[in-house]
DRENMARPA-684071 format. One line per 2 residues: their letters; for each residue x, y, z of N, C-alpha, C, O. Coordinates in pm, whole numbers. Last residue first. Layout:
residues N
A) X Y Z X Y Z X Y Z X Y Z | ...
This chain:
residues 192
XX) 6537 1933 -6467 6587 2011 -6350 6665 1861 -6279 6727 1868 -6172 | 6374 1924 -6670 6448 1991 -6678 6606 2008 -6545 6715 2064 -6543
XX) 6185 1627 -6633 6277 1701 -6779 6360 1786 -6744 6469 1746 -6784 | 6175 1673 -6390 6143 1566 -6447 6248 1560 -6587 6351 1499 -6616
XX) 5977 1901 -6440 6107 1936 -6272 6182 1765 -6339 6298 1774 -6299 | 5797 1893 -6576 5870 2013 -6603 5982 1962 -6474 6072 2041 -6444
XX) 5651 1714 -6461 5702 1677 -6575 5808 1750 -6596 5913 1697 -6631 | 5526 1833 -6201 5593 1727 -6202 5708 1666 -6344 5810 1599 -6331
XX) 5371 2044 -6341 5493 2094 -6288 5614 1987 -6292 5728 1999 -6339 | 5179 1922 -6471 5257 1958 -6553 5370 1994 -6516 5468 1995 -6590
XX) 5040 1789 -6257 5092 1694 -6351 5185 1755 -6459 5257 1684 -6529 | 4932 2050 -6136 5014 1975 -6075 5167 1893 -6170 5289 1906 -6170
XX) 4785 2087 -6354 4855 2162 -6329 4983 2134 -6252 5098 2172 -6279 | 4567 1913 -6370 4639 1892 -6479 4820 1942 -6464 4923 1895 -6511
XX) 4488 1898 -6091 4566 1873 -6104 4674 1818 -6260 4774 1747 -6273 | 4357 2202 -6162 4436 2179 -6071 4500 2047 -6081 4620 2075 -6082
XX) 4154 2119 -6331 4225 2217 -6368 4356 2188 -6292 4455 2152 -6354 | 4049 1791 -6228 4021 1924 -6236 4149 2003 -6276 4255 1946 -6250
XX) 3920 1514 -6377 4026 1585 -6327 4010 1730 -6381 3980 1779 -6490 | 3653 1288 -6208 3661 1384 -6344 3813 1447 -6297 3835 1433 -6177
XX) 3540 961 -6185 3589 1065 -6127 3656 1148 -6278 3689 1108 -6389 | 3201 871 -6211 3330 863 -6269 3394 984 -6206 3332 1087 -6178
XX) 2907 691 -6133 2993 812 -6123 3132 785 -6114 3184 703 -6037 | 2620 587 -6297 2788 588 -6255 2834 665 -6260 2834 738 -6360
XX) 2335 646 -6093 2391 619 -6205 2556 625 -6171 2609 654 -6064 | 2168 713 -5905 2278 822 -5923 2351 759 -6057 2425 834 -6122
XX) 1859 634 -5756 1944 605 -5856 2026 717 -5884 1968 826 -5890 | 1785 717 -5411 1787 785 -5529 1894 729 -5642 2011 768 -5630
XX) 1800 652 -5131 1754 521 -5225 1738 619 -5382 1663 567 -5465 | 2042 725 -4895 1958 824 -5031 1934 660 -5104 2021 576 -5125
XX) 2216 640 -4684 2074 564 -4694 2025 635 -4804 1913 585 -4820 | 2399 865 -4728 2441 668 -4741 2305 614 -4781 2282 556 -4887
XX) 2334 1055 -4538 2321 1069 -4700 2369 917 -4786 2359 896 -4907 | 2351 970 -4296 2186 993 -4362 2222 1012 -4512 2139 984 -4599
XX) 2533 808 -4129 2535 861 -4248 2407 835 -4333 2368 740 -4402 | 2428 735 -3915 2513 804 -3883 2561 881 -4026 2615 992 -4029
XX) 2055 674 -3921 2173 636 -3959 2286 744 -3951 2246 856 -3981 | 1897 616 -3608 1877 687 -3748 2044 661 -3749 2126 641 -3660
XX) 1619 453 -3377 1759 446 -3410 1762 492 -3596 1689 448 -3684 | 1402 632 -3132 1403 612 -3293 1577 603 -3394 1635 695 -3453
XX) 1239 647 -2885 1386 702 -2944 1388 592 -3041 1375 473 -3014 | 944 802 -2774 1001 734 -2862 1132 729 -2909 1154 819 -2989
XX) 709 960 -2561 854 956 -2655 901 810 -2647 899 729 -2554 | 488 1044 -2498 541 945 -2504 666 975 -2614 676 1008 -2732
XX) 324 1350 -2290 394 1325 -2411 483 1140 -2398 537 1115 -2290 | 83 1539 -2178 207 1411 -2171 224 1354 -2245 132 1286 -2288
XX) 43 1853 -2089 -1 1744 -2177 179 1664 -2176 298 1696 -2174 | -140 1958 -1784 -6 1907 -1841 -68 1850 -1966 -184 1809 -1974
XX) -434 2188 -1719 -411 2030 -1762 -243 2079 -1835 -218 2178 -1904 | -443 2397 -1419 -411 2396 -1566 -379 2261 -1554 -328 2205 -1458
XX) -654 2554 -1179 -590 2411 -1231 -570 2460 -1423 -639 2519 -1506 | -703 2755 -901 -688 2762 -1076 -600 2634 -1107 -486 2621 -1062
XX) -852 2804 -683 -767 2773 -713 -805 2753 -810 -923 2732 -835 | -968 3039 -410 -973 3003 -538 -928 2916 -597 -1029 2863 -550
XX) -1090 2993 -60 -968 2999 -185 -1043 2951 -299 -1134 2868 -307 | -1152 3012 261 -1242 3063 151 -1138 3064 24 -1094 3179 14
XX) -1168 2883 523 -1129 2949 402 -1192 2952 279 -1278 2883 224 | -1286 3034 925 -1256 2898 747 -1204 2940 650 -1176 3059 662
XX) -1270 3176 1074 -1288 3086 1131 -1265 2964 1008 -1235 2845 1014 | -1242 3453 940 -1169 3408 1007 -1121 3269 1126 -1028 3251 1205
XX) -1341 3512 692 -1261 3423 683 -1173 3386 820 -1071 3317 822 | -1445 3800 745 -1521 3706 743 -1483 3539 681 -1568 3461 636
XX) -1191 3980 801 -1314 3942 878 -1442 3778 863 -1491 3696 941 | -1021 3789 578 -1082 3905 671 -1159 3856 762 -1189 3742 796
XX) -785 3672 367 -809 3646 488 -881 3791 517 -823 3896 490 | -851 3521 9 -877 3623 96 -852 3572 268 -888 3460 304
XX) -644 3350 -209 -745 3308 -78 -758 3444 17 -668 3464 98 | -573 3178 -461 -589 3342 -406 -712 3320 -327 -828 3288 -357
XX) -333 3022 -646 -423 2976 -528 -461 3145 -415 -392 3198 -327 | -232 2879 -966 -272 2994 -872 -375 2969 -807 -480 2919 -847
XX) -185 2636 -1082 -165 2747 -1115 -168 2853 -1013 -61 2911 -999 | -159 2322 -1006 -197 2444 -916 -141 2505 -1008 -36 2452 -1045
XX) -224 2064 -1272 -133 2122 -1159 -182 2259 -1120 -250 2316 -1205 | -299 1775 -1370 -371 1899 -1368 -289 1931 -1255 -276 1857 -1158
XX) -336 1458 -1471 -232 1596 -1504 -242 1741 -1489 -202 1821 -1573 | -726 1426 -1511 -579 1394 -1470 -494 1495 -1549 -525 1575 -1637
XX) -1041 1486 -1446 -955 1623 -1461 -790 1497 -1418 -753 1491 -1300 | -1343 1393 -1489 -1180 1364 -1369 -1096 1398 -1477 -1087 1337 -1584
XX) -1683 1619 -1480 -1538 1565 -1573 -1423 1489 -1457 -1423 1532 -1342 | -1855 1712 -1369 -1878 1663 -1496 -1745 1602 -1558 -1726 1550 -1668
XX) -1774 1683 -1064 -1930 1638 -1130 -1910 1584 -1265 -1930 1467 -1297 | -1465 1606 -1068 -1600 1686 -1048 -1652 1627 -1079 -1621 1517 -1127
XX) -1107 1516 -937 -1243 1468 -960 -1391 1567 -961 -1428 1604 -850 | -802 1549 -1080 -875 1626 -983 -1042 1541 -1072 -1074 1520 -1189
XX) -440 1444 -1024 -580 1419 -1049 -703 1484 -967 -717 1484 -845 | -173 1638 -1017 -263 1553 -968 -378 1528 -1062 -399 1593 -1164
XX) 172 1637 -1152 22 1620 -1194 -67 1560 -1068 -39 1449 -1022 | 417 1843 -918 320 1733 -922 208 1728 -1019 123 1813 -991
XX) 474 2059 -753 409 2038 -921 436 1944 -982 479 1947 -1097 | 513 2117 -518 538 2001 -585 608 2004 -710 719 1977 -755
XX) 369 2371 -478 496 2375 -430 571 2253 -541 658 2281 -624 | 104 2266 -489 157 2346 -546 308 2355 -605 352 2351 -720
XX) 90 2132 -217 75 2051 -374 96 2119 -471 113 2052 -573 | 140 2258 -53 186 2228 -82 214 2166 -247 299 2160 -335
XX) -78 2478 -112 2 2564 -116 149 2428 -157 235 2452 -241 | -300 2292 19 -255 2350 -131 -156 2404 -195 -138 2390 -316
XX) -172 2273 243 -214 2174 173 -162 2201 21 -69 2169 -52 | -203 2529 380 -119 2522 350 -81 2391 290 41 2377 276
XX) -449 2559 346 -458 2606 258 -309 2596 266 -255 2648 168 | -601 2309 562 -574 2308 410 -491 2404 311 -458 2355 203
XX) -481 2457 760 -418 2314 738 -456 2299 559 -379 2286 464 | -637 2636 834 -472 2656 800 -438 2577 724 -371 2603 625
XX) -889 2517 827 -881 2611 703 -731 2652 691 -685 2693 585 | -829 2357 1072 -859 2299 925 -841 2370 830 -783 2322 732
XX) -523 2524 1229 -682 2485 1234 -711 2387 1118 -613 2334 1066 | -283 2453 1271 -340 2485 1371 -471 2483 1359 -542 2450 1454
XX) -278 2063 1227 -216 2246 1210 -290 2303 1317 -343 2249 1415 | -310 1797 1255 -146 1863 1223 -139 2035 1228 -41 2110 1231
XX) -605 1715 995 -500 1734 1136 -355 1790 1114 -298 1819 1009 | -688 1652 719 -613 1825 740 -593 1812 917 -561 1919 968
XX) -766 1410 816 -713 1435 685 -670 1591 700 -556 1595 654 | -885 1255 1003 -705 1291 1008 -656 1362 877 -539 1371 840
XX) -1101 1063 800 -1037 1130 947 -886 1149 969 -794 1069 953 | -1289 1280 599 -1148 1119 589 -1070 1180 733 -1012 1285 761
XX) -1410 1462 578 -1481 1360 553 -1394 1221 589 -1427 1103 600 | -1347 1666 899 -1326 1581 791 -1403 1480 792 -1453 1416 885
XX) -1621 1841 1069 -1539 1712 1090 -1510 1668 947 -1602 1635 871 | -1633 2209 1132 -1681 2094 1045 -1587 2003 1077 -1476 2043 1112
XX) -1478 2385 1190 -1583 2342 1328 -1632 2210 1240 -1668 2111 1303 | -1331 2577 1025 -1247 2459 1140 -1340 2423 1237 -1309 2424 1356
XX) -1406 2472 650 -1467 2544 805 -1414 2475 916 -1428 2354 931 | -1376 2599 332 -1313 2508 436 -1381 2549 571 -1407 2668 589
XX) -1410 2584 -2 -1411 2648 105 -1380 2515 201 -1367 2396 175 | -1326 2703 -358 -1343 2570 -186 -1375 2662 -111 -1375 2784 -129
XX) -1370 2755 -667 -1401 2849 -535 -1400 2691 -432 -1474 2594 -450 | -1140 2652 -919 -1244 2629 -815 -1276 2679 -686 -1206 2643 -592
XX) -1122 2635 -1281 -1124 2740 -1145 -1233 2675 -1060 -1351 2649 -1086 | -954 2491 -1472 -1008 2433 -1454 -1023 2550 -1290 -938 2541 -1202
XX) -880 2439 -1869 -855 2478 -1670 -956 2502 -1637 -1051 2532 -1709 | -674 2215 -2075 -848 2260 -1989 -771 2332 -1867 -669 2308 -1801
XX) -480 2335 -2321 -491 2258 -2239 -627 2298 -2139 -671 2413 -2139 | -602 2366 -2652 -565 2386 -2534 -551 2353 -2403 -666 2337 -2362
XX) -595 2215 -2960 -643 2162 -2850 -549 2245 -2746 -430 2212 -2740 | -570 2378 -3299 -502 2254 -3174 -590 2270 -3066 -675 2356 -3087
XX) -613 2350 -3658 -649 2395 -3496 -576 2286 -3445 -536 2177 -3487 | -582 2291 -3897 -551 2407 -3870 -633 2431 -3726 -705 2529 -3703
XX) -626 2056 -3922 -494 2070 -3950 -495 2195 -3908 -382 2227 -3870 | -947 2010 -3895 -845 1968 -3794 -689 1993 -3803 -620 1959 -3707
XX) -1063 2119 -4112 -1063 2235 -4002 -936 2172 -3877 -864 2238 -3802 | -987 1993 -4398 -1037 1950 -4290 -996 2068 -4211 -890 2121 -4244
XX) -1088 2083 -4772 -964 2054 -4652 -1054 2053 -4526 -1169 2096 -4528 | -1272 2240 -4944 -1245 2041 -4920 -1205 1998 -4791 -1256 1914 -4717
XX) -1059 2453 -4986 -1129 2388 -5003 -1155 2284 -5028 -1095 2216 -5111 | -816 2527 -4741 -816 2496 -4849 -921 2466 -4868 -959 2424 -4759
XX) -810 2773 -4513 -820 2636 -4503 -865 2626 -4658 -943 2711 -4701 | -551 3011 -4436 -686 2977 -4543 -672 2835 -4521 -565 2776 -4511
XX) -392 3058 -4136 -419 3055 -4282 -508 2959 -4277 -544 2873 -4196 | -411 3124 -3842 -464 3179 -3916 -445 3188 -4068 -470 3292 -4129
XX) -583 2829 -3626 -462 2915 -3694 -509 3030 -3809 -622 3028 -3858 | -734 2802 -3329 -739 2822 -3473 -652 2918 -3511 -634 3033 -3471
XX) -714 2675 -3022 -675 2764 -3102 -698 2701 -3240 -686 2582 -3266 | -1021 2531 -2789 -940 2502 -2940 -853 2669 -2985 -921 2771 -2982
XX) -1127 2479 -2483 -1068 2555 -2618 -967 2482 -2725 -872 2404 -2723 | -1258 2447 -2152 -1226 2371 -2312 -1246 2425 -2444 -1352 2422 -2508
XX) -1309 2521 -1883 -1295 2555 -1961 -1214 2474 -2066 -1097 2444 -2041 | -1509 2504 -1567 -1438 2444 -1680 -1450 2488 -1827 -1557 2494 -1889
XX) -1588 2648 -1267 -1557 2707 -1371 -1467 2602 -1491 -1348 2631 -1499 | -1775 2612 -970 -1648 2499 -1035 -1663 2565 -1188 -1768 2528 -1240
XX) -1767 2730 -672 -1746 2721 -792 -1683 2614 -839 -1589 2546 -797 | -1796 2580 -369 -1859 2670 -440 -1868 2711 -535 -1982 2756 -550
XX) -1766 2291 -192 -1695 2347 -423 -1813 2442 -450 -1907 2414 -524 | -1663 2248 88 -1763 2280 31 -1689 2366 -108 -1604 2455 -120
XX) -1453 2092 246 -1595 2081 305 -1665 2141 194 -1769 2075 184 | -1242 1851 32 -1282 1992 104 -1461 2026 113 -1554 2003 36
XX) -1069 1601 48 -1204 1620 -17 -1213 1731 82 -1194 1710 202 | -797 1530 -183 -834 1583 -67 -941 1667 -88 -953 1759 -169
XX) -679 1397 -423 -741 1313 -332 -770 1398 -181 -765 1335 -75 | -656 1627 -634 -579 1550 -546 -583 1455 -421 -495 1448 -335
XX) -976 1752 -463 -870 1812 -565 -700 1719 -515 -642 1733 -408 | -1292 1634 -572 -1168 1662 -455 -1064 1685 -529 -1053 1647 -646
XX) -1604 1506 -494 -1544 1621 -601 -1378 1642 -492 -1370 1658 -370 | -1694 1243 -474 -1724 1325 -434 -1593 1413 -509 -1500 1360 -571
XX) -1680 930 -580 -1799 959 -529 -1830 1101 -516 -1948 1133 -532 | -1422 850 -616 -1502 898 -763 -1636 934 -709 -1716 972 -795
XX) -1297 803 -412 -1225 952 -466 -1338 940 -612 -1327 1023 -702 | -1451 674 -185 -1462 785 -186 -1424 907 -297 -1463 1024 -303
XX) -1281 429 -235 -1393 417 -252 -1428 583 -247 -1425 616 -365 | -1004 491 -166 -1038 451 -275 -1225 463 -343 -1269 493 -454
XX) -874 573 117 -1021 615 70 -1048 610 -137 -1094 698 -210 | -663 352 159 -805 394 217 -946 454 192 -1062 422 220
XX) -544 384 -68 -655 291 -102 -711 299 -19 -829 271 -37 | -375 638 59 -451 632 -130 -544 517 -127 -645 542 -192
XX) -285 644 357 -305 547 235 -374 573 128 -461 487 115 | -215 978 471 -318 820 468 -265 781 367 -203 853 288
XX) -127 1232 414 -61 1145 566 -148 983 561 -134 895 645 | -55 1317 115 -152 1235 172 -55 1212 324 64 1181 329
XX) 211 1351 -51 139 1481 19 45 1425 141 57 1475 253 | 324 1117 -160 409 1208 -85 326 1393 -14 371 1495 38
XX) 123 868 -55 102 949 -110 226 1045 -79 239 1061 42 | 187 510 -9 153 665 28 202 774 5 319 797 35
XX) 111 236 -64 173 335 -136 141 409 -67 24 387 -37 | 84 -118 0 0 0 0 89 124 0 167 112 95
């Protein structure tokens, strides 16, 4: 059983729990006042040919993903022991976040409409006043990683060796130079 380098629990403890309820990195916060998802395409800006497909000339942005939490230090975690250790729950989480941040780490983040994997803390803006002073109240902004498989691909040390282009016979030709040569040699030969 694996544990988490942020988690103080086991990851399969609360296995059952992480597709049931909305949580950011396997840590389920008392209340997802916003949940803002966003999914874009850039479009390039030359002429799409006629006929031609719209897919050569767009890409896929990565999703983000803004979520108002909140937190309250009188409420009982859903996973016991899960923000213990601080001084309150709303400390404890937001210096949570702050870790997982810190990381950057892909976590996995679970909502309603979508599980959000490779998704790292962008920005975490949490008012403290008056009326934050018993819970928290934070924003946090998730941007999706895109992950890439690479491939190392053995290529020839002499790329111009592999040319499958017929060249026909090639004859060596004599240049100016060493007619020139060949004449000195003669001249030193004969005369000298």
């Amino acid at each position: 059983m694996a544990l988490s380098p942020v988690l103080p629990y086991r990851l399969e403890d609360v296995q059952q729990l992480v597709y049931a309820k909305t949580n950011i990195g396997g840590y389920f916060f008392d209340a997802f006042l916003r949940m803002e998802h966003t999914s874009s395409i850039t479009l390039t800006e030359h002429p799409i040919q006629s006929g031609g497909t719209a897919v050569d000339h767009s890409y896929l942005n990565p999703s983000v993903l803004i979520m108002e939490i909140g937190m309250s230090d009188t409420a009982k975690s859903l996973v016991d022991g899960q923000f213990a250790g601080g001084w309150s729950r709303s400390v404890r989480a937001y210096e949570i976040l702050l870790e997982l941040q810190k990381q950057r780490l892909p976590i996995q983040v679970v909502t309603r409409l979508k599980v959000y994997d490779n998704m790292l803390i962008e920005t975490i803006a949490a008012p403290d006043d008056y009326t934050t002073l018993y819970g928290l109240r934070a924003t946090v902004t998730l941007r999706e990683i895109f992950v890439a498989t690479v491939k190392t691909v053995k290529i020839s040390s002499r790329p111009h060796a592999t040319d499958s282009t017929p060249r026909g016979d090639v004859q060596p030709v004599e240049t100016k130079e060493a007619i020139i040569l060949e004449m000195i040699d003669l001249y030193k030969k004969l005369f000298l």
